[in-house]
MDAnalysis code that builds the backbone (N, CA, C; Angstrom):
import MDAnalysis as mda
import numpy as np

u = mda.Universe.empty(573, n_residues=191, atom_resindex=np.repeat(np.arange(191), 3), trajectory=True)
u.add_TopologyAttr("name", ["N", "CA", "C"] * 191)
u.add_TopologyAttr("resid", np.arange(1, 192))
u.add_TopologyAttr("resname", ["UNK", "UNK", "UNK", "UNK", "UNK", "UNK", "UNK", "UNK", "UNK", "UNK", "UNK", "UNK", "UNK", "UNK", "UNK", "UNK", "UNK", "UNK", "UNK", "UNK", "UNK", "UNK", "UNK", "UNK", "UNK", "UNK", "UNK", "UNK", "UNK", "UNK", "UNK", "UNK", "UNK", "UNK", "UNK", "UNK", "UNK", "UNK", "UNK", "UNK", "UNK", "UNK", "UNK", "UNK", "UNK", "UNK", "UNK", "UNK", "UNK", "UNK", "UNK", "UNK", "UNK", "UNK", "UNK", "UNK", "UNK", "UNK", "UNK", "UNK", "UNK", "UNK", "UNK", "UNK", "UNK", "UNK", "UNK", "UNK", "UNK", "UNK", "UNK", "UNK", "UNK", "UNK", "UNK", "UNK", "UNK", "UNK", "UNK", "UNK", "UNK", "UNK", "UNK", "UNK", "UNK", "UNK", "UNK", "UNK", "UNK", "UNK", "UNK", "UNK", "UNK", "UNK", "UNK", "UNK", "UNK", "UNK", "UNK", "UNK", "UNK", "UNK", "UNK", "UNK", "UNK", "UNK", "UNK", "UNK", "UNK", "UNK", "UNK", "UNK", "UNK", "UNK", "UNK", "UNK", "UNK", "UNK", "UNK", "UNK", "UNK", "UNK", "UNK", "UNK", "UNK", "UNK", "UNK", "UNK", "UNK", "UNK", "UNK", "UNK", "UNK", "UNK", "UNK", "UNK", "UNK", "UNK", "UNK", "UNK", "UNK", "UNK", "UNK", "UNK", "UNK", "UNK", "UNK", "UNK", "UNK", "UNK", "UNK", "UNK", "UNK", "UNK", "UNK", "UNK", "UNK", "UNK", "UNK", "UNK", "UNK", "UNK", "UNK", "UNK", "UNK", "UNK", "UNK", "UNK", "UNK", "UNK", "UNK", "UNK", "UNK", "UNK", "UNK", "UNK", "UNK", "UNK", "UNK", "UNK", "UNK", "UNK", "UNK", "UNK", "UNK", "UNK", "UNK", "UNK", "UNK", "UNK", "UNK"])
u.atoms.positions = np.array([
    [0.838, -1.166, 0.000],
    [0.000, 0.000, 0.000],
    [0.889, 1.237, 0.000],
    [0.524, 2.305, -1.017],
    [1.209, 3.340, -0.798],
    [0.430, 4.678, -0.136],
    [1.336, 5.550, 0.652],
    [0.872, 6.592, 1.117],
    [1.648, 7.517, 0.836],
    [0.062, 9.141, 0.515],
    [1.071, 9.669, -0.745],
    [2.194, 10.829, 0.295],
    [2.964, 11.109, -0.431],
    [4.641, 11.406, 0.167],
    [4.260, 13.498, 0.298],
    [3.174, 13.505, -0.667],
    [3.139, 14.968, -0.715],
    [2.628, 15.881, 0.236],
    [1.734, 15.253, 1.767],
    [1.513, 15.743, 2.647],
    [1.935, 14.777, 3.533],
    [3.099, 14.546, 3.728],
    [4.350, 13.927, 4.611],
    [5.383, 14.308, 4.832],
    [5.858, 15.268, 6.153],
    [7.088, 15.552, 6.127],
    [7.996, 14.983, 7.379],
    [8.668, 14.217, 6.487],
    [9.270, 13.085, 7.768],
    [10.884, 13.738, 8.135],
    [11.040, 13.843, 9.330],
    [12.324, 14.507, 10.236],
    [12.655, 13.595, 10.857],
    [14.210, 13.815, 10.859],
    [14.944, 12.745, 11.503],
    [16.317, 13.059, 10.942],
    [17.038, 12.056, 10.612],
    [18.515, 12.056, 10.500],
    [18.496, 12.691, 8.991],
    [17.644, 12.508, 8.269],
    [17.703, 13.501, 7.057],
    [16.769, 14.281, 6.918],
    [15.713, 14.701, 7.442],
    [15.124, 15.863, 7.788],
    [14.393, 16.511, 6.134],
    [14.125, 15.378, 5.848],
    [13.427, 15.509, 3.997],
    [12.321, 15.634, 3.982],
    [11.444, 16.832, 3.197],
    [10.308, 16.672, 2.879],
    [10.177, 15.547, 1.582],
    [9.524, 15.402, 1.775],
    [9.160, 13.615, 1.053],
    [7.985, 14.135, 0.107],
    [8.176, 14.079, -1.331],
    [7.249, 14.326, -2.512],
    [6.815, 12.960, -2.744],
    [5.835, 13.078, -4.022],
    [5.037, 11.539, -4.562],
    [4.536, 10.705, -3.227],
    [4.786, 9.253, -3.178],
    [4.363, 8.194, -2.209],
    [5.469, 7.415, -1.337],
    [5.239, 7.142, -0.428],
    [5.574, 6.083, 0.515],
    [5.246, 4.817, 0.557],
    [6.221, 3.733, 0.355],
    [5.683, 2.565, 0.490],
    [5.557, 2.409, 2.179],
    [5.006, 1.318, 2.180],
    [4.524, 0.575, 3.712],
    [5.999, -0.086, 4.140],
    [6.619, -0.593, 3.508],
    [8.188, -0.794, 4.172],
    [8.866, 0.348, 4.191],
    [8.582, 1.024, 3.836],
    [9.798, 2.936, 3.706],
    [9.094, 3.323, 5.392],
    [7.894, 3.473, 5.042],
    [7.289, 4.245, 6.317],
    [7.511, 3.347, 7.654],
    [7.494, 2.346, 7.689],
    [8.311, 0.943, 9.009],
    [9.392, 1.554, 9.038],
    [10.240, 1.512, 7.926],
    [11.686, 1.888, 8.391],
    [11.752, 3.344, 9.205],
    [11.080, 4.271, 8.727],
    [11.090, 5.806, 9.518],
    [10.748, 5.947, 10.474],
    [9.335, 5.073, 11.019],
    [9.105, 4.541, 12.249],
    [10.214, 3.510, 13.090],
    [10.872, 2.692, 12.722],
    [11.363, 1.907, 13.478],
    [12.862, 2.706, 13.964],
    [12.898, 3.469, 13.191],
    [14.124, 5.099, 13.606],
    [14.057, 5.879, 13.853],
    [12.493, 6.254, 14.828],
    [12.171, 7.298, 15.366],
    [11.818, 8.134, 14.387],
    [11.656, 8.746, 13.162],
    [11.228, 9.726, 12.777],
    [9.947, 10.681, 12.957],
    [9.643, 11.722, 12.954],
    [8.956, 12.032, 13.014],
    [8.036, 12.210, 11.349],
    [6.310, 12.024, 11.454],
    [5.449, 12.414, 10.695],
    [4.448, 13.307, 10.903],
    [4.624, 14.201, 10.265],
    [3.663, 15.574, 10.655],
    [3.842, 16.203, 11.665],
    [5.207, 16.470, 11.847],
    [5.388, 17.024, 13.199],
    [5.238, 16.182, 14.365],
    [4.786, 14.682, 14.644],
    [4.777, 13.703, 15.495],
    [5.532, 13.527, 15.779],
    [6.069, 13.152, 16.833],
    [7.245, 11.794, 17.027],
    [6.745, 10.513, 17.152],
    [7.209, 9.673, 16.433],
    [6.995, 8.112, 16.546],
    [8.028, 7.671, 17.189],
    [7.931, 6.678, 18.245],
    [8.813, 5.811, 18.602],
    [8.984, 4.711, 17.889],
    [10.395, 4.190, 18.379],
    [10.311, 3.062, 17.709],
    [9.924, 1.963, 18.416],
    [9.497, 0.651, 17.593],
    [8.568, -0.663, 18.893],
    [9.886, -1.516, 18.592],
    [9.968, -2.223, 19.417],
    [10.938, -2.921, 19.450],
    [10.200, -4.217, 18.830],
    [8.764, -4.464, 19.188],
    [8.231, -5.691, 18.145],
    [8.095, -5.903, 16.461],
    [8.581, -3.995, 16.478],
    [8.839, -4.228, 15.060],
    [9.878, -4.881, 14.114],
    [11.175, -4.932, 15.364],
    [12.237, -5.503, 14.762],
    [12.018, -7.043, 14.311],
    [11.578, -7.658, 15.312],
    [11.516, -8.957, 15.662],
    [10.437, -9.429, 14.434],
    [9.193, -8.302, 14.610],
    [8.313, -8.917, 12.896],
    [9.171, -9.161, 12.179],
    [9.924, -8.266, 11.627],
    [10.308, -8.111, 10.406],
    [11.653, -8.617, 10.275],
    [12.394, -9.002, 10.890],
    [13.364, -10.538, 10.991],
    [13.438, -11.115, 10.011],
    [14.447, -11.610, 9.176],
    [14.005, -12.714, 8.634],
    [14.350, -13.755, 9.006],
    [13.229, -15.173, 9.062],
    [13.451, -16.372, 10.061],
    [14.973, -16.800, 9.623],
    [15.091, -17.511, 10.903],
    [16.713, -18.118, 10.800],
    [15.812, -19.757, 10.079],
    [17.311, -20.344, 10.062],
    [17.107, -21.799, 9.105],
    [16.766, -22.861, 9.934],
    [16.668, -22.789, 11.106],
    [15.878, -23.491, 12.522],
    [14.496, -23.472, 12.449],
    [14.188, -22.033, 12.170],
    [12.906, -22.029, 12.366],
    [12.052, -22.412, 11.192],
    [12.720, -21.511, 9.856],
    [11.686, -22.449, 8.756],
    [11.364, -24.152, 8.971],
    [13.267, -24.635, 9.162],
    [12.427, -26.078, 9.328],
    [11.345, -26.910, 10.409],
    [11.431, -25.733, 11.551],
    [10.451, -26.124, 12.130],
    [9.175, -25.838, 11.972],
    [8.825, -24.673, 11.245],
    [7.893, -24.414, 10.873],
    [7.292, -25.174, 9.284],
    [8.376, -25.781, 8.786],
    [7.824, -26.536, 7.334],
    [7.657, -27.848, 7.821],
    [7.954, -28.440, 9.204],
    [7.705, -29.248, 9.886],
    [6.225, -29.716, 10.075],
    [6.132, -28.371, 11.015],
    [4.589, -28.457, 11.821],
    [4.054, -27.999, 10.532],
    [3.648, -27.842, 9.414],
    [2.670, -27.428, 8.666],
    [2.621, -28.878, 7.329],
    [3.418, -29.691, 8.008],
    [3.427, -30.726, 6.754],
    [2.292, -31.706, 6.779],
    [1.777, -32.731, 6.164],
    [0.864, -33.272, 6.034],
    [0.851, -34.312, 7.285],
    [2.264, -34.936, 6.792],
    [2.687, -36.352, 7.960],
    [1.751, -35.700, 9.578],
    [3.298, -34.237, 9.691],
    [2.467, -33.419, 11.082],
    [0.864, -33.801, 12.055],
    [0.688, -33.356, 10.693],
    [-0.854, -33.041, 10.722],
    [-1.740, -34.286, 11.316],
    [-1.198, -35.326, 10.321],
    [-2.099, -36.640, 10.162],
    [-1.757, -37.397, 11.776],
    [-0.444, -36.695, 12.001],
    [-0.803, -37.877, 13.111],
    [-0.900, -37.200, 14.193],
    [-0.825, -35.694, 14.453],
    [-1.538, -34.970, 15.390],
    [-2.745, -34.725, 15.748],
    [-3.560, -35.199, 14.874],
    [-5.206, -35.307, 14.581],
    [-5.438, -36.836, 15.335],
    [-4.303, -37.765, 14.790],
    [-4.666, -39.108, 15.184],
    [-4.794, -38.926, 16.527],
    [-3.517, -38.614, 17.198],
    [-3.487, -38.508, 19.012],
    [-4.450, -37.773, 19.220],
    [-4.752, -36.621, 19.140],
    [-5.617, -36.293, 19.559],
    [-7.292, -36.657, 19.712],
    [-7.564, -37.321, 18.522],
    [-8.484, -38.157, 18.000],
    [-8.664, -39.138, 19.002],
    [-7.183, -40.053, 19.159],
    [-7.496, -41.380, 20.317],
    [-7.521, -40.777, 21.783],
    [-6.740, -39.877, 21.616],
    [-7.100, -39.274, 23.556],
    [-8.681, -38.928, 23.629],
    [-9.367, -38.171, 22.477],
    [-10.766, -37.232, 22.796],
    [-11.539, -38.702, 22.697],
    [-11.311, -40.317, 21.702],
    [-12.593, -40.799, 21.346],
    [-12.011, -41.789, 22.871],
    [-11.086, -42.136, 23.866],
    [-10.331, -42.819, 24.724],
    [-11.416, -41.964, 25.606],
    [-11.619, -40.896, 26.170],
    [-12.345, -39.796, 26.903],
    [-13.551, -40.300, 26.991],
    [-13.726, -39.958, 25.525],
    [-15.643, -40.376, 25.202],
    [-16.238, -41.623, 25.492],
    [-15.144, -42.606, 24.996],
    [-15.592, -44.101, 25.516],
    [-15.904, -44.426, 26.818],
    [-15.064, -43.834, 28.081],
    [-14.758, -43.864, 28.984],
    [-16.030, -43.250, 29.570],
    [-16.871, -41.984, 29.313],
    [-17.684, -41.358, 29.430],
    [-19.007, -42.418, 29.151],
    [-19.030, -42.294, 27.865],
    [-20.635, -43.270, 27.322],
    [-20.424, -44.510, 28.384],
    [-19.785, -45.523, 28.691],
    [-19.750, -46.873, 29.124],
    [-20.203, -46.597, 30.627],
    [-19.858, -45.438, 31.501],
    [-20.179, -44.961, 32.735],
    [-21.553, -44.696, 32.961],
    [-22.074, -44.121, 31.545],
    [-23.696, -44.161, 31.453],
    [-24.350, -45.421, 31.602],
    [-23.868, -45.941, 30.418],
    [-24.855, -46.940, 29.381],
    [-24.405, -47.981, 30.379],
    [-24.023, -48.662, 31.111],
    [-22.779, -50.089, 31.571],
    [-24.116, -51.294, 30.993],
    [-22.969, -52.122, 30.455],
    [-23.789, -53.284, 29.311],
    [-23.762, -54.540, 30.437],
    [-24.865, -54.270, 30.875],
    [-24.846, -55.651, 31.677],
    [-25.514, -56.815, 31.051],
    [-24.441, -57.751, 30.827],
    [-24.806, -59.153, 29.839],
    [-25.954, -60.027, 30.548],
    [-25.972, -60.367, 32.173],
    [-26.760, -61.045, 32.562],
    [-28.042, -59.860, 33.179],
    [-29.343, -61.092, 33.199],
    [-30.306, -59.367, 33.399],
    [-30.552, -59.954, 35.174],
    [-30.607, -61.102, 35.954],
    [-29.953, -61.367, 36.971],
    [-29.042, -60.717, 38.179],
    [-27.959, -60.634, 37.464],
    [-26.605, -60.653, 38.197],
    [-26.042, -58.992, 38.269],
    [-26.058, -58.475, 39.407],
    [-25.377, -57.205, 39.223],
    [-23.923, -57.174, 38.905],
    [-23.781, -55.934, 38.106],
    [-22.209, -55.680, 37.709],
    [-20.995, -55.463, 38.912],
    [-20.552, -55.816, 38.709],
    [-19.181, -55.804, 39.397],
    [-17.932, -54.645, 39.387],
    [-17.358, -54.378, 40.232],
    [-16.643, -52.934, 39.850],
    [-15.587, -53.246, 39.150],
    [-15.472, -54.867, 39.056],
    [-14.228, -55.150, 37.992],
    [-14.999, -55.438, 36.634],
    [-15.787, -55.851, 36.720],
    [-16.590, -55.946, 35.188],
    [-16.211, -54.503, 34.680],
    [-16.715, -53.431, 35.513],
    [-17.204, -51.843, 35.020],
    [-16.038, -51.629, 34.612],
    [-15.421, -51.973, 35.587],
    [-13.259, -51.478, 35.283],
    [-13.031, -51.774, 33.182],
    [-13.387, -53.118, 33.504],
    [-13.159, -54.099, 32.100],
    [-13.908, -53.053, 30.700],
    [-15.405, -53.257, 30.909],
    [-16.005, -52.461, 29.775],
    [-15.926, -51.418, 29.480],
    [-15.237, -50.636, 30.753],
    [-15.254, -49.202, 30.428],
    [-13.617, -48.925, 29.621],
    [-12.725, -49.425, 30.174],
    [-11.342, -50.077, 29.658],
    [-11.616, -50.367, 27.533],
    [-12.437, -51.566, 27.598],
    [-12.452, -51.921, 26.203],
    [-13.589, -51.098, 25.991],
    [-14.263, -50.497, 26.123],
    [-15.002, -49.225, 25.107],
    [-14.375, -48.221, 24.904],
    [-13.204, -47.557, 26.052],
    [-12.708, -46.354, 26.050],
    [-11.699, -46.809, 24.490],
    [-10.951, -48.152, 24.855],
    [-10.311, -48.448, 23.361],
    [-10.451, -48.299, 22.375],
    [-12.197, -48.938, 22.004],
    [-12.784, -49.354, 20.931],
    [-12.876, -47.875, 20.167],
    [-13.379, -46.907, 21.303],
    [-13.653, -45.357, 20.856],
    [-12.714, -44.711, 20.141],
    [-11.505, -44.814, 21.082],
    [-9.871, -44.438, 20.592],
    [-9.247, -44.939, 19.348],
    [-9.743, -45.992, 19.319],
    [-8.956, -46.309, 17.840],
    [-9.923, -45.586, 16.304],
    [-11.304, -46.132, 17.052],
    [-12.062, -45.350, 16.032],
    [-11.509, -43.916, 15.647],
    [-12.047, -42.578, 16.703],
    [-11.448, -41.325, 16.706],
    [-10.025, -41.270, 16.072],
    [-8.995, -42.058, 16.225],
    [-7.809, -42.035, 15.879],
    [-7.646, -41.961, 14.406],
    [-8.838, -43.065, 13.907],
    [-8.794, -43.439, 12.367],
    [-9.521, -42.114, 11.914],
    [-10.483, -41.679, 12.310],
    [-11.408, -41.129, 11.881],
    [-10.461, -39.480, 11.662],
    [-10.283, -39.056, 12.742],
    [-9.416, -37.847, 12.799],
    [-8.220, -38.215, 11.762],
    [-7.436, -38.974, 11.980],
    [-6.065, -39.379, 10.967],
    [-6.502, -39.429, 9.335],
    [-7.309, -39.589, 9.034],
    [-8.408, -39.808, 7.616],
    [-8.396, -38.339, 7.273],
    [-9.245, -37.710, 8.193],
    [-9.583, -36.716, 7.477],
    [-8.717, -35.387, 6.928],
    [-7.896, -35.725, 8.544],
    [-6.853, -34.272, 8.503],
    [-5.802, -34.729, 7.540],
    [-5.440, -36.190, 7.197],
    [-4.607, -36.410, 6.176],
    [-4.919, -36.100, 4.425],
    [-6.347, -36.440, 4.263],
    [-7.414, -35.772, 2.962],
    [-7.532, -34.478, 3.014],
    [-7.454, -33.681, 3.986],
    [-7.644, -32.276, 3.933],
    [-6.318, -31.794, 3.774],
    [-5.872, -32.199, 3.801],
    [-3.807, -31.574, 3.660],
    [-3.466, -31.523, 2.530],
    [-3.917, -32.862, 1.935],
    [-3.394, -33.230, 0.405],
    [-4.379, -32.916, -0.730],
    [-5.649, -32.139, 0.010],
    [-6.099, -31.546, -1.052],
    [-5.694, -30.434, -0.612],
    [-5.638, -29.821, 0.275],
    [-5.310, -28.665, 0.273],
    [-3.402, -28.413, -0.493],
    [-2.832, -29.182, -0.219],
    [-1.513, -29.150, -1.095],
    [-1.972, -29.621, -2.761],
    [-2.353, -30.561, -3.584],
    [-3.186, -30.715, -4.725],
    [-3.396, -29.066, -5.193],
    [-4.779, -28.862, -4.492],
    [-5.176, -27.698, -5.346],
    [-4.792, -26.418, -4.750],
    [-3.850, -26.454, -3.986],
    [-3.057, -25.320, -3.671],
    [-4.641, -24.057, -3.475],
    [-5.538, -24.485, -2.683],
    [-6.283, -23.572, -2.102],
    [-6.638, -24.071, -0.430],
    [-7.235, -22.896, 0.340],
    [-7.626, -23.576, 1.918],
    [-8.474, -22.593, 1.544],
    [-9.917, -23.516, 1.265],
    [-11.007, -23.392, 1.848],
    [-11.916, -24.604, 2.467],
    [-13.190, -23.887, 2.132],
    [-14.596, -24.633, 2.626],
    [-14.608, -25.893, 1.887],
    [-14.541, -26.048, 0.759],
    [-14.633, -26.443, -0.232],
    [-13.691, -28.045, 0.085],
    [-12.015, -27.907, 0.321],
    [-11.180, -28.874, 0.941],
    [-11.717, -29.844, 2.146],
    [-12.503, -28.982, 3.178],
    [-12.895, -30.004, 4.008],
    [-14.270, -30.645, 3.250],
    [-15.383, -30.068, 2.797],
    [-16.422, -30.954, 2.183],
    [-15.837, -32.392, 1.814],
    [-14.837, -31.744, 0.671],
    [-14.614, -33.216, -0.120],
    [-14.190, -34.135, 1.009],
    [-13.476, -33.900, 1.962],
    [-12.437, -34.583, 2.883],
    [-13.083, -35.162, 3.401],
    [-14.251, -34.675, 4.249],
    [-15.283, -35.271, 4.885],
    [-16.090, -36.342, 4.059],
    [-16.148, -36.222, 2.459],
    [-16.866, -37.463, 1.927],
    [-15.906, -38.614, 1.344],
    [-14.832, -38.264, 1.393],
    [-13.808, -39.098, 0.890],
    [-13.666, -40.087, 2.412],
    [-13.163, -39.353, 3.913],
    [-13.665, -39.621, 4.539],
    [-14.468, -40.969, 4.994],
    [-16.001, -40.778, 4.991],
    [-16.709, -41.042, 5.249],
    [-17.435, -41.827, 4.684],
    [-17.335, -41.475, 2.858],
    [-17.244, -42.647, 1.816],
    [-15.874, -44.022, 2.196],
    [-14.940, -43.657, 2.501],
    [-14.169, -45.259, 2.625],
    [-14.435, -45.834, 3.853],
    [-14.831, -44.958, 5.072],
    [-15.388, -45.815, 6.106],
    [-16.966, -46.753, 5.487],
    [-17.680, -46.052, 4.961],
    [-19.024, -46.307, 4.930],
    [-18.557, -47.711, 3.803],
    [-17.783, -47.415, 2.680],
    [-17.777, -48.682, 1.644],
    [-17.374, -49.966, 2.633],
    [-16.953, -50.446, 3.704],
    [-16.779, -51.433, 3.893],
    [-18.052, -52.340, 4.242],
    [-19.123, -51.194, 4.780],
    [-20.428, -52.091, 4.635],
    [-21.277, -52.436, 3.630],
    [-20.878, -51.669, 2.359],
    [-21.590, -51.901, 0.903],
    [-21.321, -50.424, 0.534],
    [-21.525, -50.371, -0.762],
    [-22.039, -49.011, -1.947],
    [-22.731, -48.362, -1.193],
    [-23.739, -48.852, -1.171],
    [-25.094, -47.895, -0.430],
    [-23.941, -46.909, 1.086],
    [-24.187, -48.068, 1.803],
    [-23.479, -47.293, 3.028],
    [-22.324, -45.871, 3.099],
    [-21.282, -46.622, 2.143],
    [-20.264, -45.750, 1.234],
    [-20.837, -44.188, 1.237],
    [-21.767, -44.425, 0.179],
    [-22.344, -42.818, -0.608],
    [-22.932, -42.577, 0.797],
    [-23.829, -42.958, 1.549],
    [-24.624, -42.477, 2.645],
    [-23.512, -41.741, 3.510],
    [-22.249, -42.178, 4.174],
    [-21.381, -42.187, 4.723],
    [-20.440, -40.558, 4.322],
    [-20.126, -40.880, 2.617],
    [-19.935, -39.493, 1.970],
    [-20.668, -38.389, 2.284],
    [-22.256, -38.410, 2.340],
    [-22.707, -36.999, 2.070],
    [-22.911, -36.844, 3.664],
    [-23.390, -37.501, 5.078],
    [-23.246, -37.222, 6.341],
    [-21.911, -36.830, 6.287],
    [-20.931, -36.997, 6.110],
    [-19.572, -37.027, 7.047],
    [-19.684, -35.551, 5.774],
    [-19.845, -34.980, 4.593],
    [-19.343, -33.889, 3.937],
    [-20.182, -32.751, 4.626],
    [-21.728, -33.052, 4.913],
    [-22.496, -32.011, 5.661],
    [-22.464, -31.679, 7.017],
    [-21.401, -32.687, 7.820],
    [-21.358, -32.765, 9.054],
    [-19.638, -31.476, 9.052],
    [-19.133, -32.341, 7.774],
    [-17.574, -31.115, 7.213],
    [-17.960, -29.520, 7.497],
    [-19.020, -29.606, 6.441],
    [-19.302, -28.613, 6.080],
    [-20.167, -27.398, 7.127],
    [-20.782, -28.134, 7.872],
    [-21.613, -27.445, 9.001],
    [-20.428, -26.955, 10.229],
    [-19.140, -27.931, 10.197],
    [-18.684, -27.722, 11.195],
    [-17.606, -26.736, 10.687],
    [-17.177, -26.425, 9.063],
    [-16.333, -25.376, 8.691],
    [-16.488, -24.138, 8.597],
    [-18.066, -24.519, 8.297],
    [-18.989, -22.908, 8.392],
    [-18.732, -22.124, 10.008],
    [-19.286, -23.248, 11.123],
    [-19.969, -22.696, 12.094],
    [-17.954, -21.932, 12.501],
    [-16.733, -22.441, 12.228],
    [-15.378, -22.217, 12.825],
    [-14.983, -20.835, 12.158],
    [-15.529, -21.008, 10.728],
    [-15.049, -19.760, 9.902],
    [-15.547, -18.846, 9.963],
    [-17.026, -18.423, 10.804],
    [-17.729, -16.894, 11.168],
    [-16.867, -16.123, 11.338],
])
């Protein structure tokens, strides 16, 4: 963005009235050296230095790190098996599946089912999260855009290969829940 130079008179170590425009890096630099504009004084921020840095070779790779797909896919996974490990653990405390209609449950039974549901949940969530955030990466790297649009598909690609293992039918059913469930939940994040 330029700002025009002809009602700007910047003082300082060269003390120039300034004709035509200012770029947005000219005017940082006059600011970050104290100059004055319009008779102002600007200080300089010291967070300006540090913006405008350029990263050292540590940090890109850590930063081309955390933004890579692998990253992604399996940070979604953990997190996925800790939140569906949570949930299992939660529902089974409700619901407790008592096999005999007789015999009350036992606090080692409860121990047991709540144990193998919290699992059953975790691996699910694990797959489920690891799926998607790995489809949403690689379309988003593919078509070199991040939108709305990346998670839809992700969510039916998704939700279509979970659903095909029970048939076609299930498949497509599986696609358009898991793309409107995408899609409701990209909308409601992106307000």
């Amino acid at each position: 963005e330029l700002y025009p130079r002809g009602s700007v008179k910047m003082k300082g170590s060269s003390g120039l009235l300034l004709s035509e425009q200012i770029s947005l890096p000219e005017l940082i630099d006059h600011m970050r050296q104290g100059q004055t504009i319009l008779g102002s004084h600007v200080k300089p921020y010291p967070w300006l230095d540090y913006a405008l840095k350029p990263k050292s070779e540590m940090e890109m790779k850590i930063e081309s790190g955390m933004t890579s797909c692998s990253f992604k896919t399996v940070t979604s996974c953990v997190i996925g098996y800790l939140l569906g490990g949570a949930f299992g653990l939660f529902t089974a405390g409700l619901d407790p599946a008592i096999t005999d209609d007789t015999s009350k449950q036992t606090a080692k039974e409860a121990v047991r089912e709540m144990t193998q549901r919290g699992r059953s949940y975790a691996k699910n969530f694990a797959v489920v999260g690891a799926m998607f955030s790995g489809t949403e990466c690689l379309l988003e790297r593919y078509r070199g855009k991040d939108g709305m649009s990346n998670s839809i598909l992700s969510g039916c690609i998704t939700g279509g290969a979970l659903g095909l293992r029970a048939g076609v039918q299930a498949g497509i059913i599986g696609c358009g829940a898991f793309a409107a469930f995408s899609a409701a939940i990209d909308h409601f994040l992106r307000r």
